[in-house]
VEXLUM-483921 format. One line per 3 residues: for each residue x, y, z of C-alpha. Coordinates in nm, 4 decimals. Each point is the difference from the previous one (the first is absolute). Example, Ala and Ser with C-alpha at 12.3 -4.5 7.8 and 13.67 -1.06 7.14 Angstrom:
// residues 2
1.2300,-0.4500,0.7800; 0.1370,0.3440,-0.0660;
//
This chain:
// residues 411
-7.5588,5.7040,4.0729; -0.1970,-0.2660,0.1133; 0.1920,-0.2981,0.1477;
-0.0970,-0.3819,0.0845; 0.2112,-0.1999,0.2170; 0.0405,-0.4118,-0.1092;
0.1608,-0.2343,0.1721; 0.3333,-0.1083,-0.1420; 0.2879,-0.2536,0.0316;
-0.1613,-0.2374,0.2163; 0.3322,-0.2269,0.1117; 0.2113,0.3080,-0.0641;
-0.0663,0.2250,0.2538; -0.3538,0.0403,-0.0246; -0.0016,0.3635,-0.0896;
-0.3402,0.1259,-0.1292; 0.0454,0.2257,-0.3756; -0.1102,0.3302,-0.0289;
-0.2114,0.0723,-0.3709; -0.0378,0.3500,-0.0881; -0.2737,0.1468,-0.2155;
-0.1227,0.3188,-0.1531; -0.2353,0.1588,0.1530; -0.2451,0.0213,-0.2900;
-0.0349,-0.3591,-0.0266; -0.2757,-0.1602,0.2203; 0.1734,-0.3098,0.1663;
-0.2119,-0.2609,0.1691; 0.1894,-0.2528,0.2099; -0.1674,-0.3713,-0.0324;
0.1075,-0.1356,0.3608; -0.1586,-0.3011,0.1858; -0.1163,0.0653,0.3134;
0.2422,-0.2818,0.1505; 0.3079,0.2180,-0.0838; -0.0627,0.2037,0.2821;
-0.0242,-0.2835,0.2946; 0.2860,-0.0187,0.2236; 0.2570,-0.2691,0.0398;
-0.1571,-0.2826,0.2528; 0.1072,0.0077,0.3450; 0.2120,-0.3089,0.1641;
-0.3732,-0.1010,0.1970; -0.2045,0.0083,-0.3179; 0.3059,-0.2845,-0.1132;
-0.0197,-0.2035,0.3277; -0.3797,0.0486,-0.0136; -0.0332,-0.1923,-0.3684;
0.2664,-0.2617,0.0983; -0.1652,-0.0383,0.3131; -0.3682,-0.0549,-0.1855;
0.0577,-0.1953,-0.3244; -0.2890,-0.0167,-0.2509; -0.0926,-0.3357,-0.0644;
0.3387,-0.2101,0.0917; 0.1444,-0.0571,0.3345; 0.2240,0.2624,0.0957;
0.3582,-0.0226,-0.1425; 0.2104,-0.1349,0.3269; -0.2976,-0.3347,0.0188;
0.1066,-0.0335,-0.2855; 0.3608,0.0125,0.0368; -0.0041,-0.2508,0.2833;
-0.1102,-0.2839,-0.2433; 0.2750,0.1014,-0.2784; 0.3464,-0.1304,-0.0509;
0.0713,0.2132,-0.3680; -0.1172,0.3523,-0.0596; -0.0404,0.1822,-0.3142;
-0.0060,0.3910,-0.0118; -0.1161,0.1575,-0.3502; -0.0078,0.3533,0.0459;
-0.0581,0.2506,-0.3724; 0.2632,0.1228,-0.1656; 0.2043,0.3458,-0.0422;
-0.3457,0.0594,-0.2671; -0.2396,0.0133,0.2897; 0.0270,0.2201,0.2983;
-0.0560,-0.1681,0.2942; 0.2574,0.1021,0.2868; 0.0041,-0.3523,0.0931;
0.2733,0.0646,0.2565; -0.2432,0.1808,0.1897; -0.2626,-0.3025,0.1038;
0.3214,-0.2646,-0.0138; 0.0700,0.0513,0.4094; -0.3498,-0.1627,0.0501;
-0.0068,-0.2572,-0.2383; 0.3756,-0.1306,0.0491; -0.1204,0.0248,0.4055;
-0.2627,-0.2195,-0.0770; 0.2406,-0.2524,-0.1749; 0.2130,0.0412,0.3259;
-0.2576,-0.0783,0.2655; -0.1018,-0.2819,-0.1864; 0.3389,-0.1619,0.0238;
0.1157,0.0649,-0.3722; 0.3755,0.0259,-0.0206; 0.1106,0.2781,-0.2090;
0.1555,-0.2763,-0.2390; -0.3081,-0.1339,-0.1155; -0.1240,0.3353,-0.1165;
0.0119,0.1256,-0.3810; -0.1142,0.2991,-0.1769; -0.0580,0.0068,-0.3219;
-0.1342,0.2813,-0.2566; -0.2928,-0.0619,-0.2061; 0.1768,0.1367,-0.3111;
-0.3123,-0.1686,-0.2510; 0.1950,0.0520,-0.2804; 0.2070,0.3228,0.0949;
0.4039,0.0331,0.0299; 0.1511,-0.1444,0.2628; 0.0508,0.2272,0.3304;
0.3812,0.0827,0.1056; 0.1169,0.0527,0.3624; -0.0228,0.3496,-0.0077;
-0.3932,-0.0636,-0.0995; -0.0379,-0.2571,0.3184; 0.1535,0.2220,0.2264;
-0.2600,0.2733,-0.0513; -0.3231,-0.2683,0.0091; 0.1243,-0.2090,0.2826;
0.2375,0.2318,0.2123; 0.4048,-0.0547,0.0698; -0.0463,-0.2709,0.2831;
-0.2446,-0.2396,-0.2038; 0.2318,0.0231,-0.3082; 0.3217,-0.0481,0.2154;
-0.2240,-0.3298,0.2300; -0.2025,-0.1638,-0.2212; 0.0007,-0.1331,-0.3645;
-0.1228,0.1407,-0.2717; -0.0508,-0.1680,-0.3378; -0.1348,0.1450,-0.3523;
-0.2362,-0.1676,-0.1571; 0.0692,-0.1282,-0.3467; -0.3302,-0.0335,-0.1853;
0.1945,-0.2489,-0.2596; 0.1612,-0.2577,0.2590; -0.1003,-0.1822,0.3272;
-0.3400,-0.0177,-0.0305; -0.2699,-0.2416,0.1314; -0.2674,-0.1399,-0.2090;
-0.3314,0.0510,0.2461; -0.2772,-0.0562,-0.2770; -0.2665,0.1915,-0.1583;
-0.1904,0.2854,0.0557; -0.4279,-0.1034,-0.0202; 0.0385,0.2192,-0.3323;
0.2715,-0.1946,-0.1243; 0.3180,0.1851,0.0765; 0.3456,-0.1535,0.0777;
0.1003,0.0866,0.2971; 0.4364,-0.0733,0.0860; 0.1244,0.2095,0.2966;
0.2961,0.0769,0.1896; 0.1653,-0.3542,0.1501; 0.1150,0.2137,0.2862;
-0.3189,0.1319,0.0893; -0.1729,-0.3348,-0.0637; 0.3130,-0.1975,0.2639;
-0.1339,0.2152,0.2917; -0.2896,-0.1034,0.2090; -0.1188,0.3521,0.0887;
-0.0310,0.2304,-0.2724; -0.0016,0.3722,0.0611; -0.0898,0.2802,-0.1858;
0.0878,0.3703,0.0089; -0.1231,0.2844,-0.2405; -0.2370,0.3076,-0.0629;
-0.3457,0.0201,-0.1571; -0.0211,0.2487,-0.2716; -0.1745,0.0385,-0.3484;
0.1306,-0.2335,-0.2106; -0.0553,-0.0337,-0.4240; -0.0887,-0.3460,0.0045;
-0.1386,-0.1066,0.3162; -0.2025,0.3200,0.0725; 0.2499,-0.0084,0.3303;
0.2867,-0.1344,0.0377; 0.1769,-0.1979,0.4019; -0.2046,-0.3441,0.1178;
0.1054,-0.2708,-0.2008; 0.1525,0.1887,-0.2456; 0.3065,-0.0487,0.2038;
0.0178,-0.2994,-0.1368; -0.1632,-0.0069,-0.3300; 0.1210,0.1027,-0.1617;
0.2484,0.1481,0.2711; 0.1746,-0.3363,0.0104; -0.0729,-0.1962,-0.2641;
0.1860,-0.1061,-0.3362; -0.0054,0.1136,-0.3594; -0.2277,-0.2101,-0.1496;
-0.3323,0.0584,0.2895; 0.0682,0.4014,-0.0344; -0.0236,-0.0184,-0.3772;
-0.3414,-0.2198,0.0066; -0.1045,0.2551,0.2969; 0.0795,0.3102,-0.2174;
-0.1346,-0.0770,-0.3175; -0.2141,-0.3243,0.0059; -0.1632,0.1097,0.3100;
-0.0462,0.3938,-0.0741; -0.1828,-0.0672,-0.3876; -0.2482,-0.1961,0.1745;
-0.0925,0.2996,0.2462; 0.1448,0.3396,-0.1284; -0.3097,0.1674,0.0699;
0.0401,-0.1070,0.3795; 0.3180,0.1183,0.0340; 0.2414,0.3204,0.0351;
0.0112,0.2448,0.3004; -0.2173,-0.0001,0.3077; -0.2097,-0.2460,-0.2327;
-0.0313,-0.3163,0.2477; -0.3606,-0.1284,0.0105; 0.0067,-0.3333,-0.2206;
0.3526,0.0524,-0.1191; 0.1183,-0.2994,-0.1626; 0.3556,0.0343,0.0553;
-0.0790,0.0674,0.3760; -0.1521,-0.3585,0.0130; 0.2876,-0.1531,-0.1504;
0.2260,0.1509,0.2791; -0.2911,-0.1435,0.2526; 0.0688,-0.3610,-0.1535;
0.3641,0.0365,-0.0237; 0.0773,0.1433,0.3885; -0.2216,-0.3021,0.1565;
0.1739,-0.2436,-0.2131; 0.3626,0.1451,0.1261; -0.1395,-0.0943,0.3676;
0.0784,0.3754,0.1065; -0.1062,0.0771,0.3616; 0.0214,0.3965,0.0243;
0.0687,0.3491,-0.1366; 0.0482,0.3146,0.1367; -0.1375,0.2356,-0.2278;
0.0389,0.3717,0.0749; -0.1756,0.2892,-0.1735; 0.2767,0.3215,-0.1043;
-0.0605,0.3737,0.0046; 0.2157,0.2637,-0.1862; 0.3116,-0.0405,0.2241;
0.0507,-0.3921,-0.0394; -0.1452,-0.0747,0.3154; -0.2373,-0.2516,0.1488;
-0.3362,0.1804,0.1013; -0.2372,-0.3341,0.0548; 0.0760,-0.3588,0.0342;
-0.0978,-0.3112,-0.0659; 0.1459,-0.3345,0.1662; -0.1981,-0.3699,-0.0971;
-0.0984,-0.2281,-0.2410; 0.1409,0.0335,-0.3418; -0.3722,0.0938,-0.1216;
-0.2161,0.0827,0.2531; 0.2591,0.2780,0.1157; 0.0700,0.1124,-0.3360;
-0.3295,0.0554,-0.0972; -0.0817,0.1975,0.3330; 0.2554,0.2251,-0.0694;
-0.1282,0.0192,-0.3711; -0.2677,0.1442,0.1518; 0.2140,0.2593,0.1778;
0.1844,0.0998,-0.3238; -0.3360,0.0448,-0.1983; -0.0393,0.3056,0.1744;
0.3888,0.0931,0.0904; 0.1284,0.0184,-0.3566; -0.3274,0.1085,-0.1956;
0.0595,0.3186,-0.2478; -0.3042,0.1940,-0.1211; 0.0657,-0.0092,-0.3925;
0.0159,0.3731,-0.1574; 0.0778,-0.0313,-0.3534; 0.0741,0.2036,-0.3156;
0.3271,0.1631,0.1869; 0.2196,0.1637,-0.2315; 0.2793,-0.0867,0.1469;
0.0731,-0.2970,0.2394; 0.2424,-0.0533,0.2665; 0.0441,-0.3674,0.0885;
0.2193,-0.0081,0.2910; 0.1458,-0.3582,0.0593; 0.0683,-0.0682,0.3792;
-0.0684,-0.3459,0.1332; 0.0860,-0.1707,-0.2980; 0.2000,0.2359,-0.1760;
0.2200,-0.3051,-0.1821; -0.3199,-0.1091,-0.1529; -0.1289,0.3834,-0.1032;
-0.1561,-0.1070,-0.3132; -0.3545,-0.0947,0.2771; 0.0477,0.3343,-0.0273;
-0.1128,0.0715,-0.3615; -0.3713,-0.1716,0.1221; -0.0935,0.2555,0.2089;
0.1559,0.2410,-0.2112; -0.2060,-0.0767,-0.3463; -0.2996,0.0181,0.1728;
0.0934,0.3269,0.1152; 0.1466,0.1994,-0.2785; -0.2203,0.1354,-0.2847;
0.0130,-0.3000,-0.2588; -0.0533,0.2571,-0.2954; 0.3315,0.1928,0.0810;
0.1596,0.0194,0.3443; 0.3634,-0.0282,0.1914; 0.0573,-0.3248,0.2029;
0.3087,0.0903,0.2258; 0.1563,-0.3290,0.1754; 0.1903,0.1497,0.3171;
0.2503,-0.2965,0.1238; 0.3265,-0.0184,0.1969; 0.1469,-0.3924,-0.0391;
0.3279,0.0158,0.0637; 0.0662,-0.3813,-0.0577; -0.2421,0.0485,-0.3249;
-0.3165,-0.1718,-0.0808; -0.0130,-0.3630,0.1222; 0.0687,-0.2496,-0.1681;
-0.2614,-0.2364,-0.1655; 0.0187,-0.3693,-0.1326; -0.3746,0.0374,-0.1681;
-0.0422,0.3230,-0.0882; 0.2893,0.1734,-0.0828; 0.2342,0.0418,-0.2642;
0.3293,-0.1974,-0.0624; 0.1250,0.1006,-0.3219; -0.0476,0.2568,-0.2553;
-0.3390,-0.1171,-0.1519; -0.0727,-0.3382,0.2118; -0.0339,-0.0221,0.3985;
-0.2117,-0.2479,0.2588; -0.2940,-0.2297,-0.1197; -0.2317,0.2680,0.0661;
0.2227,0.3202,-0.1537; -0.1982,0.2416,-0.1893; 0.1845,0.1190,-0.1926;
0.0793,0.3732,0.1015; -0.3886,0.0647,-0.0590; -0.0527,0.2941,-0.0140;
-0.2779,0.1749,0.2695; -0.2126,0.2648,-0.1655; -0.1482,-0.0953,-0.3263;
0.0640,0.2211,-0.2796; 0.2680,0.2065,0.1961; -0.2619,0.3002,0.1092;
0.1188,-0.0681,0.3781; 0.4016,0.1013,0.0583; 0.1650,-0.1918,0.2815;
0.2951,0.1721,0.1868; 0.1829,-0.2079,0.2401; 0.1658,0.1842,0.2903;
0.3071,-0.1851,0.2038; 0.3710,0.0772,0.0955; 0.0557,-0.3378,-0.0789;
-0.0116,-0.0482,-0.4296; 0.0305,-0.3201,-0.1666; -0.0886,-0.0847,-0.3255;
-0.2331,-0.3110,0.0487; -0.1472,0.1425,0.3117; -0.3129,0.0689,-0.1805;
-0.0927,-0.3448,-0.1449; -0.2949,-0.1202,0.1358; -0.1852,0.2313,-0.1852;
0.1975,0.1937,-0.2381; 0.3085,0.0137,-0.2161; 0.2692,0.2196,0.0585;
-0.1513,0.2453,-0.2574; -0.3311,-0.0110,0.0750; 0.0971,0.2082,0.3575;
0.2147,0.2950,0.0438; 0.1920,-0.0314,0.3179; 0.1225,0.3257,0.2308;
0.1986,-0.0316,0.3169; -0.1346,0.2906,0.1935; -0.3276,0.1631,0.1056;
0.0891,0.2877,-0.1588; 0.0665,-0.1220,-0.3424; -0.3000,-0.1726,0.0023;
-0.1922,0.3086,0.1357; 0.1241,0.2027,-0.2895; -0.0960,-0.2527,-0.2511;
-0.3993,0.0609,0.1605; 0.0125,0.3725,-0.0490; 0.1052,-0.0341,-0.3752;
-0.2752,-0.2465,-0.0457; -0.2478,0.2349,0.2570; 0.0885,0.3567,0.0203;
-0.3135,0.1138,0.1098; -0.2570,-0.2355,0.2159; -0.0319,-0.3332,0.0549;
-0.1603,-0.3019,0.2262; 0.2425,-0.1804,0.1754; -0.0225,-0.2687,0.1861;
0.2998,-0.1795,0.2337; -0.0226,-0.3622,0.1473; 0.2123,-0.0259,0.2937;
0.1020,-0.3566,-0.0861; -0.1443,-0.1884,-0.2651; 0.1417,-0.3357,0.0945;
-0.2118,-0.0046,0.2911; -0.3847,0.1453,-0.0843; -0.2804,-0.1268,-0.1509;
-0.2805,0.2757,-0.1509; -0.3672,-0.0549,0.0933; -0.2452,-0.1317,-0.2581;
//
């Protein structure tokens, strides 16, 4: 047998999956040369902290504050943000910041709110148990800060928008809208209300679909908007981190809200980049990073998998399920958010079958892209292995994507 390791359970132990395969099938793994970096040391950290692009560095700028905001991503993303907190909440310290004038606060855009147990493994015990931490509620307590130049409302967090220095803390990865995601998308739409996400998503993407999806960032419209929105929230810094296929930090970038984003876009160009091999029979789609939100997967996948007649297998471990929503997802049996589609289907005229694999069932798990019996859903490897060698009992191409929540295939 032939057998390909993916990671697995990323706040859950962390334990990679083994994948076993005939031996008469040819299996190409589709990895990103940025998988393989190792975890950043403690003097790379000091070294961007200490060397800011394009904003002072972070305890200048703590000396002139009085309020401080902390938006770090959610449980979706994942950015070990525990592990660069020592030198940012140092930085606070030495420039006379009391710890009671410090908040953190998610940038749930329009996700589910995060529960202790969630904090805990972003932040660490002691910044739980020492500082507060507030969810952001994309419906209430908002501030009004004007327009984007394209026209776009933009209402975010009044927490965030009470503080005087405004922090940021995330990863840069490939990202279906924005080509890739950290920067300003912290905060929009990160921490902003209903009504600017729902312009963003659909207003903003019809006028530039061709510009966007994954890895796709030169002249990306919805990238602008974020541009317009994070330098009208007055944020002064992110620390953006790129991941490899253990959940750690390999490379890292401390500054200005752009101008250190889009340096370390440059970094993930190259970190996360796939070569495309399509026509697979069969497709594994391993969710990792983002495994709540595995239907990125199915992107990656469908340009994989032979369109005329090919296997799309979704391997995914959630154990609290698939996140939660407030655009996209559903809320009753044939309605959901503003932007629901309706349990569309994902393969036109059924010739591609979609397996999902996961110890963790639900019914509605699936409906971002599919209805309930448009998939047929197998708790093990070995089930879902079986189900392959019905379909392919002598040879076929496979190909396996380590995580599909966090590549982006070449043009």
């Amino acid at each position: 047998m032939t057998i390909v390791t993916v990671p697995n359970l990323l706040w859950y132990g962390n334990e990679p999956r083994r994948l076993r395969f005939p031996d008469r099938w040819d299996v190409e793994v589709l990895a990103p040369p940025g998988f393989e970096k190792p975890g950043i040391e403690d003097k790379e950290i000091e070294e961007a902290f200490a060397r800011p692009i394009g904003s002072p560095r972070l305890e200048d700028l703590a000396a002139e504050a009085g309020e401080v905001a902390v938006v770090f991503d959610d449980i979706t993303r994942p950015t070990p943000v525990y592990r660069v907190l020592p030198w940012v909440l140092g930085a606070l310290e030495k420039g006379g910041v009391p710890k009671k004038n410090v908040r953190f606060i998610p940038a749930l855009g329009n996700h589910g709110a995060m529960t202790n147990i969630d904090f805990r493994k972003k932040l660490g015990e002691r910044v739980v148990e020492e500082y507060a931490v507030y969810n952001h509620n994309p419906y209430e307590h908002l501030e009004y800060l004007g327009k984007t130049q394209s026209g776009t409302p933009v209402h975010v967090n009044r927490e965030f928008m009470n503080c005087d220095l405004k922090i940021g803390i995330g990863c840069i990865t490939p990202h279906v809208h924005v080509g890739f995601g950290g920067g300003g998308k912290l905060v929009f739409p990160g921490v902003s209300g209903i009504e600017s996400a729902y312009v963003f998503h659909s207003e903003v993407y019809s006028r530039g679909i061709e510009t966007t999806g994954l890895g796709r960032f030169k002249d990306n419209v919805m990238y602008k908007e974020v541009v317009d929105a994070v330098r009208l929230s007055g944020m002064q810094l992110i620390v953006n981190g790129l991941i490899n296929k253990r959940g750690q930090i390999t490379d890292l970038f401390v500054g200005d809200p752009v101008e250190a984003h889009l340096a370390g876009v440059q970094a993930a160009m190259l970190h996360y980049v796939t070569p495309p091999a399509p026509g697979k029979d069969v497709v594994v789609a391993n969710a990792y990073a983002k495994y709540n939100e595995m239907a990125i997967c199915m992107f990656l996948a469908l340009q994989t998998v032979n369109p005329e007649g090919g296997v799309i297998v979704l391997v995914v471990d959630a154990p609290e399920g698939q996140i939660c929503h407030y655009l996209y997802r559903s809320f009753g049996k044939d309605y959901g958010g503003r932007m629901f589609s309706g349990n569309a289907a994902p393969h036109a005229g059924g010739a591609v079958r979609v397996v999902v694999c996961t110890r963790y069932p639900d019914r509605t798990m699936c409906d971002l892209f599919a209805g309930p019996d448009d998939v047929t859903v197998i708790r093990t490897w070995e089930e879902a292995l079986s189900l392959l060698e019905k379909d392919y009992p002598g040879h076929a191409s496979v190909g396996v994507i380590p995580d599909g929540t966090m590549q982006y295939f070449s043009s």
